[in-house]
N, C-alpha and C positions, 0 to 999 in steps of 0.2 A: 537774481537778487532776492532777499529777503521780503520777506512781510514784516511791515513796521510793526504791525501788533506781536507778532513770532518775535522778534529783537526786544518789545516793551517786556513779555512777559518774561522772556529766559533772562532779562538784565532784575526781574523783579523775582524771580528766583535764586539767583546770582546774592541779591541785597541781601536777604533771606538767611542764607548760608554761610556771607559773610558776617551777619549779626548773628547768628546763635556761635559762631566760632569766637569771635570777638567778647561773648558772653563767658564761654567754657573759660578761654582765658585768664578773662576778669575774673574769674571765680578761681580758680587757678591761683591767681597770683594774689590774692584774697587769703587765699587758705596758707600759703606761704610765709605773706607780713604776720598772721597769726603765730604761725609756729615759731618764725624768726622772735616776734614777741614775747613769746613762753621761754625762749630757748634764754634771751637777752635776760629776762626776770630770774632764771633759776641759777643763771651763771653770776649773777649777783648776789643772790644770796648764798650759792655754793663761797665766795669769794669773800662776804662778811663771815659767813663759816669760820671759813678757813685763818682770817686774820684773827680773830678769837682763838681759835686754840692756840696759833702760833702766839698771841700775847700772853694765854695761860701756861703754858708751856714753858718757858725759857726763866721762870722763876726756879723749877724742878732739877735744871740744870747747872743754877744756883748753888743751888741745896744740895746739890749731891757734891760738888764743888768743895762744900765750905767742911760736910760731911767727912770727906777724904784729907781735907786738911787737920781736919778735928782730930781724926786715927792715927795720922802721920804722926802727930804732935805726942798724943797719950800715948802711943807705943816707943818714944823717942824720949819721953818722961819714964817710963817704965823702965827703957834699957839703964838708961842714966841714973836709975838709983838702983841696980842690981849692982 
């Protein structure tokens, strides 16, 4: 059979081991919610980005629109009085 003191000590070695892993871990997964949180910030503002130009934007598409109607028009005036 064992020595009680032999079983205290390797169970407080055991402890030990378990807490600095338990540590790594937590640091671990520490470092993780960080990045998850930079990642969540930047795809946010990637996303406000993004709906701004899509709101500047689709004016231009407008414009080129009314542009092309414009042509149609003055070249369809032009033929009509030749």
């Amino acid at each position: 059979m064992s020595d009680p003191a032999t079983v205290a000590l390797e169970l407080e070695r055991l402890r030990g081991t378990v807490e600095a892993g338990f540590a790594r871990v937590d640091g671990a997964l520490a470092l993780l919610v960080q990045r998850s949180d930079q990642t969540d910030r930047q795809l946010a503002d990637h996303e406000a980005r993004l709906d701004s130009l899509e709101r500047a934007r689709w004016p231009l598409a407008s414009i080129g629109a009314l542009a092309a109607v414009a042509t149609v028009v003055v070249a369809a005036l032009e033929i009509l009085a030749h």
